[in-house]
N, C-alpha and C positions, 0 to 999 in steps of 0.2 A: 608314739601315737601318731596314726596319718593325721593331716590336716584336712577339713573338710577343703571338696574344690569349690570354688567360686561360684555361686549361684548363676545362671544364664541372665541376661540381664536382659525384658522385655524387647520382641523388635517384633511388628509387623510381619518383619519375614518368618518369624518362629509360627505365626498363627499360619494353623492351615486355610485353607481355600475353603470357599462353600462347594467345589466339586469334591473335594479331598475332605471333607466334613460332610458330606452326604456317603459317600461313598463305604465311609466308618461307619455311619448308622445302619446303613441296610446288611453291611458284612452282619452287625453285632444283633439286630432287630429282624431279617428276615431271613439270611441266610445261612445262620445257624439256629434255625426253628428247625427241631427233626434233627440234630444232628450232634445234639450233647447227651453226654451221659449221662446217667439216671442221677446223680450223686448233684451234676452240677443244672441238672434240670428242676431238682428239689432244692438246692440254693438258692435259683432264681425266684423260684415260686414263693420260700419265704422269704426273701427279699420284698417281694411285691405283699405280699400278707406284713410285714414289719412297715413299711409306710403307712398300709390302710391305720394300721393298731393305734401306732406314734398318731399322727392326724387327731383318730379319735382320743386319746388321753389327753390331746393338749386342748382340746374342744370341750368336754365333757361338760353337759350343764347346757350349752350355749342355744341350742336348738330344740331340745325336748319341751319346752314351752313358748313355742312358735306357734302363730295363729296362723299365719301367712306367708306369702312372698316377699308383701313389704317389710316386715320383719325382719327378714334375712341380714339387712347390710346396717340394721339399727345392733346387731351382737357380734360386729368387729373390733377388734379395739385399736382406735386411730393414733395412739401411740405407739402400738406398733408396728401402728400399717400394712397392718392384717389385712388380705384379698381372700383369704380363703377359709372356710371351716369343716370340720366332719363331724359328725356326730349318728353313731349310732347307722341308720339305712338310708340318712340324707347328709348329701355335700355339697357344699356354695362354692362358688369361684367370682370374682368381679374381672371383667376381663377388659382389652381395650376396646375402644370403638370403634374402630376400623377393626376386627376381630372376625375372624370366618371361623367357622366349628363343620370341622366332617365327620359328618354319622354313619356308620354299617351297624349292622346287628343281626342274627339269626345265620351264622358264617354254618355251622353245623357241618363242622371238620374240614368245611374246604377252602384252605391257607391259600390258595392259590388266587381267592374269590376277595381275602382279606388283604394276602398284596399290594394289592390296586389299590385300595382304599389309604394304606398303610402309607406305603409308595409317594401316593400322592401329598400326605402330609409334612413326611421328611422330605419333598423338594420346598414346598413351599417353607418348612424350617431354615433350611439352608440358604434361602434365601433372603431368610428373615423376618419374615412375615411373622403379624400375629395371628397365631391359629393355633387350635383347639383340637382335641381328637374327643370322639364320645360312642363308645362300644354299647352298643342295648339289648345286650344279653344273649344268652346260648352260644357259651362257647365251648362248655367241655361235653360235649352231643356230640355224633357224627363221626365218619373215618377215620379222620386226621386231626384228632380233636387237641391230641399232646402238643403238634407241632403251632397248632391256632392258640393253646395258651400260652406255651414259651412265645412267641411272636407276641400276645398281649401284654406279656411281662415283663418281656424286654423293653418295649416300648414305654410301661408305665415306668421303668427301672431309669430310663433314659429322660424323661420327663414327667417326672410327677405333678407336675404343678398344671400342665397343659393337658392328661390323658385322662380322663373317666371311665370306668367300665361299669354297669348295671347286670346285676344278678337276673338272670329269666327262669323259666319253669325247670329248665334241664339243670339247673345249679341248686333244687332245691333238696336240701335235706338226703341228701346222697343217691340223687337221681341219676349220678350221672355212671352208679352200677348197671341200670339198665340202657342206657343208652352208649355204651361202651367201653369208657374211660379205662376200666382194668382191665379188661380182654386187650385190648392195645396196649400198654404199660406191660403185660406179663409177655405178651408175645416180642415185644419191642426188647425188654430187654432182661430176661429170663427164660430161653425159648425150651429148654429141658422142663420146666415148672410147667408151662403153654402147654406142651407134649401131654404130660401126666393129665392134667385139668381135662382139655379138651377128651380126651378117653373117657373119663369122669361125665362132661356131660354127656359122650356118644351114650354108653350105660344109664343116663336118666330117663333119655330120650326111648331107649328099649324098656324102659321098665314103663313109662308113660304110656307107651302105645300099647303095652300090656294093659293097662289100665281101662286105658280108652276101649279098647276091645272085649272087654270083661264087662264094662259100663251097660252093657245093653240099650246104645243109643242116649245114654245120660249124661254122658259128658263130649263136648264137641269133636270134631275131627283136625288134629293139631297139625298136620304133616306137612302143611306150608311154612311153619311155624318154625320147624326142627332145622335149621340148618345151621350157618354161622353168620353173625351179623345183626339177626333178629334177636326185640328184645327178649324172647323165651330163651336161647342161648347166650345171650349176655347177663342174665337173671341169675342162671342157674352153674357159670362160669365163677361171677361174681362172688356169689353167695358162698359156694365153696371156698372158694380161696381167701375169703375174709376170713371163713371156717379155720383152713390152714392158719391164715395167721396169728389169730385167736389163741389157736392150740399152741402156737412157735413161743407166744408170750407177751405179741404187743398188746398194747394196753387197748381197753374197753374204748367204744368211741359214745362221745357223750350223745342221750336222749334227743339234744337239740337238734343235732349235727346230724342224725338219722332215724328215720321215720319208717319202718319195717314195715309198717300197717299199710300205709300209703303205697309203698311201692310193691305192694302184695298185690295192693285193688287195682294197680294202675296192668299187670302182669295176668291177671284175673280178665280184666274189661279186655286186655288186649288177646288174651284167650279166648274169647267170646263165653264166658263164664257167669252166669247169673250169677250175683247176690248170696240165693243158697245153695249154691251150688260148690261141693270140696272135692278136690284131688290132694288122696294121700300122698302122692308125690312129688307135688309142688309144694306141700304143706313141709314136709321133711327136708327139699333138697332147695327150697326158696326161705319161707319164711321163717324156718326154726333156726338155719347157721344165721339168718338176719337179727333178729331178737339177740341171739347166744354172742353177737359181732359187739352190739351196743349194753348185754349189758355183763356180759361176759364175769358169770356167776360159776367158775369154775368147769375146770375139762367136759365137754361134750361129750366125749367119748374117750371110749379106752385106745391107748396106742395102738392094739391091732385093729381098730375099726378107724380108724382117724381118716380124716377128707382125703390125704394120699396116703395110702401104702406105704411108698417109699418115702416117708416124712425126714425119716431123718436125717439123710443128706441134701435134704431139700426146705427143710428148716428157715434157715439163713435166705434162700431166696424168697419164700412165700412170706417172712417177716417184711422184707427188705421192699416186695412190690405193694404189701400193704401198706405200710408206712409211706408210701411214696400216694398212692389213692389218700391218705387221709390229707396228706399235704393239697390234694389237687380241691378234695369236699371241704377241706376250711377255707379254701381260696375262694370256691365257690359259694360258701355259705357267708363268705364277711364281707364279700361285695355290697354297695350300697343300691336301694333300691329306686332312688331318684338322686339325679344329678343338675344343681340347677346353675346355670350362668347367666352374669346377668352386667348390662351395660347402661349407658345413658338412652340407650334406643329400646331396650327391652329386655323380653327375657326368655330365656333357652331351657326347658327342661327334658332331658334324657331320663326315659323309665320307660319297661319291657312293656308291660299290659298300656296304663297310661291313665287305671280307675283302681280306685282300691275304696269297696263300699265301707259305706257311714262314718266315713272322714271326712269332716269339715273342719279342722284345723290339719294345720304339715304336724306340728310335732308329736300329734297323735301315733304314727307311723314308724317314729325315731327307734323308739326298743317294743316293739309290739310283732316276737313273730310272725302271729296268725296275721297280721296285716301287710308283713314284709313277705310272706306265702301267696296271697292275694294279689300282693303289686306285681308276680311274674307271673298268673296264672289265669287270669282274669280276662273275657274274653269281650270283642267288640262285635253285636250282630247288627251293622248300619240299618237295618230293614226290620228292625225288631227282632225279641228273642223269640224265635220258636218255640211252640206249645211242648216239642220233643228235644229236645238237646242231650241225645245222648251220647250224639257224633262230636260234642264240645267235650272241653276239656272241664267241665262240670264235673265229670262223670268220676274225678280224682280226689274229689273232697271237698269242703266246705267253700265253695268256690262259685263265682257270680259272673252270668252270662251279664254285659250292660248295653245300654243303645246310646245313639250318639247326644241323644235329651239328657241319659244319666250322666255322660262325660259333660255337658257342658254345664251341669250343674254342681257338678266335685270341683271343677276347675274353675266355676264362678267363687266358689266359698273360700278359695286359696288362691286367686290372682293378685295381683297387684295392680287395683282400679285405674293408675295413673300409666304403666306400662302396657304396649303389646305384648300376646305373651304366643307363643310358640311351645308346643308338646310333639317328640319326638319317640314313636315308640316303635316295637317291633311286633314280634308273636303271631301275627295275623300271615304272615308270608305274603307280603302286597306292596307296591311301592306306588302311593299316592299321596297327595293334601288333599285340604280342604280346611272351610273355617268353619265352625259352629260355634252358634250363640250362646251366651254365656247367660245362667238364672243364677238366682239366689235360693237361698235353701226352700223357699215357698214356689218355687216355679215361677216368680216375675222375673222378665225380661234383665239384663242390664244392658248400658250399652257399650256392649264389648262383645268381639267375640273369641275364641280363640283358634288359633290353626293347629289342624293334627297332621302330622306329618309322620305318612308310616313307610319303613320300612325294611325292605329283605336281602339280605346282601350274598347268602348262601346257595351254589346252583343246588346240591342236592334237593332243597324244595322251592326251587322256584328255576322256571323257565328263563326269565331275562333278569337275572340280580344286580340289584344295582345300588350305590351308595349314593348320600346327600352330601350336599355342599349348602350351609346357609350364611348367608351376606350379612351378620349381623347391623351393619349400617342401614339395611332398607327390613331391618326385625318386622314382622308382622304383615306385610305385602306377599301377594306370590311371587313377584319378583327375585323375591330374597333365599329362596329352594331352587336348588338346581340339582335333578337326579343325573347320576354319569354310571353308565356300563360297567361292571367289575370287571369285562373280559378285555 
């Protein structure tokens, strides 16, 4: 039997450099974003889903009957000198004082945009600094959506302790079928299955327009609509190929995790579709393989009708990219929906919208879908809600336009009286602050106010993208926000 060899015995010289320790991050964190295989892109991703889980099982209980903020750091337990908790759609962190937190959010597929942000944190790691990363949401939307999650997963894989990401509207309940995630994932790496599908929608698209032209002026003119990229072709991509995988054998996806109704209406509104307004076509080739995906009550159809033709040696692929979409909708469904930190100088909250109506306590929030749907979806009109808000994201469901009177009275009933507090959100596609004054549930004054600090970090919608830097040491001053360029 060999002998084990001698263990290496600690030296300075064996530790690498903070150049040669940067240099490992970005290989492992930005430069193989886009560039692993399907197999080890879905390792990562549960990787990052098995943190969030672990977190919450060791949490459970701790936050669900939370009034507050102040609260928060009263359900640590200081014998184990516990800094952090999860529970449910909110996560604490106590950080240090000197402590800087950089925020992006709304990347909407472009890793190039999240880079810079990304970039910036691993120098200042490597240098050793304390510092925070905080993602606020919309990451699996957009072009390049696959290679912006691997790049967030990596990073939370790399530091869990230091990295937050908050779930937004495009992570809810399998939204991110229409906004592209599986049209990318089949073409990326399945392109024979791409091939077949894409014919599949060319063929809905001709029966559609048959439709439309049969309508007598009933139903609108879609022909902008039909290409690739758009969510009518990501819908109807989508929907199929869950179809295939359905038929192949993976398993039903659950009620919670997909909303078929919601992304009908959202596919509807974006067809310029009244209310009672039906397309047989959409009805058959959107929302019936959607329903048949989640509750998956036996064969849809018979073998020779099935979503491909050629199913059966195509089987094994249209399983293989499904399974790989449900990995990316549980990543995006178990994200937490407020991320709060918090020091001797104040306190830091990461969440998409930034309101979630008729919460006045946090732990209300904790396991309450319809409020964890609300905290990505929920819209800010600074100027009042308009009489028409159709052009809001209202128009998707149970869902509340607010003004900055309503935000500064949710975040009066859940601050922390003795701390500055700072709210850090996205969704509006804007990159500004400001402070507003803080009420109590009656509308009186208190005196506090809070800063909102919103912002956009992805070019695709927005002209100059740009991420936040906040100085947690001067929390609560404008001083303390510094926006910086993505490009």
């Amino acid at each position: 039997m060999n002998e084990r060899p001698p263990e290496a015995k600690f030296n300075a010289e064996n530790e690498p450099t903070p150049e040669q320790r940067l240099k490992q991050w970005q290989k492992e964190i930005i430069e193989k974003s886009g560039q692993r295989s399907i197999e080890e892109s879905q390792q990562l991703m549960e990787s990052h889903l098995n943190t969030l889980r672990r977190d919450r099982a060791r949490h459970e209980g701790t936050i669900s009957n939370t009034k507050n903020l102040a609260d928060l750091k009263t359900k640590l337990n200081p014998e184990k000198n516990e800094t952090h908790l999860a529970e449910g759609a909110v996560e604490y962190k106590q950080i240090e004082n000197d402590a800087s937190v950089i925020c992006a959010s709304d990347i909407h597929g472009s890793p190039e945009d999240l880079k810079t942000a990304v970039n910036d944190f691993l120098q200042r790691k490597s240098r050793g600094e304390n510092v925070y990363f905080n993602y606020g949401g919309d990451f699996s939307s957009g072009p390049q959506s696959i290679e912006v999650i691997e790049m967030l997963s990596a990073l939370k894989k790399q530091f869990p302790k230091e990295v937050s990401i908050v779930t937004g509207n495009a992570e809810r309940r399998g939204a991110s079928l229409v906004t592209g995630a599986m049209v990318q994932a089949a073409e990326k790496y399945s392109p024979e299955l791409f091939k077949h599908l894409e014919i599949l929608v060319e063929q809905t698209f001709a029966r559609l327009r048959d439709e439309i032209e049969k309508s007598n002026g009933q139903l609108p003119d879609l022909s902008a609509m039909m290409k690739k990229g758009s969510h009518l072709y990501n819908a109807i991509f989508s929907a199929q190929l869950l179809r295939a995988g359905r038929e192949a054998g993976t398993p039903s996806i659950k009620p919670e995790d997909l909303n078929p109704e919601v992304l009908y209406q959202i596919i509807k509104t974006t067809c310029k579709l009244k209310p009672d307004q039906q397309s047989d076509t959409l009805n058959q080739k959107i929302l019936r393989p959607l329903v048949f995906a989640r509750q998956g009550k036996g064969a849809m159809t018979s073998r020779e009708d099935r979503a491909i033709p050629e199913q059966a040696m195509l089987d094994d692929e249209a399983r293989k990219i499904t399974e790989y979409w449900q990995s990316i909708n549980d990543l995006s469904n178990e994200q937490p929906t407020h991320t709060v930190l918090e020091n001797d100088n104040g306190i830091i909250v990461g969440a998409h919208a930034g309101y979630v109506n008729g919460v006045d306590e946090l732990g209300q929030i904790v396991h309450d879908p319809v409020k964890a749907g609300e905290a990505g979806w929920n819209k800010l009109y600074p100027e009042g809600v308009p009489d028409d808000i159709n052009k809001s994201i209202a128009r998707y469901g149970d869902y509340h336009a607010y003004t900055e009177k309503d935000f500064g009275q949710h975040w009066g009933n859940l601050a922390d009286p003795e701390k500055p507090l700072v709210v850090v959100v996205g969704h509006n596609h804007k990159n500004y602050s400001n402070e507003i004054p803080m009420t109590d549930s009656d509308g009186k004054q208190l005196n506090q106010n809070v800063r909102r600090v919103e912002v956009a970090s992805g070019t695709p919608k927005n002209k100059e993208p740009k991420y936040v830097t906040i100085d947690t040491s001067k929390t609560g001053s404008e001083q303390a926000v510094e926006y910086k360029s993505t490009k």
